[in-house]
C-alpha positions, 0 to 999 in steps of 0.5 A: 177503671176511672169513670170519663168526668165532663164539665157539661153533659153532652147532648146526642144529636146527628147533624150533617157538617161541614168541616174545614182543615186549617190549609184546605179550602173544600169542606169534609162532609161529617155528622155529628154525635153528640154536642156540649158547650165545650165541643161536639163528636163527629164522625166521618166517612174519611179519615179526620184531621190530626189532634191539634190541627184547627178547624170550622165547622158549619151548617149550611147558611150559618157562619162557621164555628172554631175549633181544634180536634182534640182526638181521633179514633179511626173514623171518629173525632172530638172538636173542642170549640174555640170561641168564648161560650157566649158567642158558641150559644149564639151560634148553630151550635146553641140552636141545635142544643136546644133544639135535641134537649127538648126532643131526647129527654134521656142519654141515649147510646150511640154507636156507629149507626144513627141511634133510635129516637135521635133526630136528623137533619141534612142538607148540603154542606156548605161553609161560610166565610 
């Protein structure tokens, strides 16, 4: 059985996204599962875009951050982000994994549900130009 290698860990956090199909203009409403500085899990009450196809993903009132789905897995999908790292950690995705490093000091395992002891956040789901 081969053991999943990642460059940087992940992070689990549940945040509400918005997330935009390249071609579509209304944002999909998903939650994330887990963030690194490469890409984030989400998932998602419809079915997600295709591997390949580009996306943003934002936070309400925070500029949109780039990227290409990598998988899909029923409800579930993984982003790889296609800015430069540096503009990737100024943005909502740096606030958030700071955010949830400080708050969760152990992995914890994520199932469909939201997991025990990982923090929240909603709002409406909106996505800047």
């Amino acid at each position: 059985m081969s053991k999943e290698q990642r460059i940087f860990p992940r992070t689990p956090c549940i945040v509400d996204l918005g997330l935009v199909a390249e071609g579509e203009k209304k944002p999909q409403r998903v939650k994330s599962l887990d963030l690194s500085m490469l890409g984030i899990g989400l998932v998602s009450p419809e079915e997600s875009p295709p591997p390949g196809t580009p996306v943003r993903l934002g936070t309400p009132g925070d500029p949109p951050v780039e990227g290409v789905v990598r998988w899909r897995r029923g409800f579930r999908s993984g982003v790889q982000f296609s800015h430069q790292w540096d503009e990737v950690m100024q943005s909502w995705v740096g606030d958030l994994m700071s955010t949830f490093k400080s708050k969760t000091k152990n992995e914890v395992p994520l199932s469909d549900a939201e997991p025990a002891g990982v923090p929240t956040c909603e709002g409406d789901v909106t996505i800047a130009e």
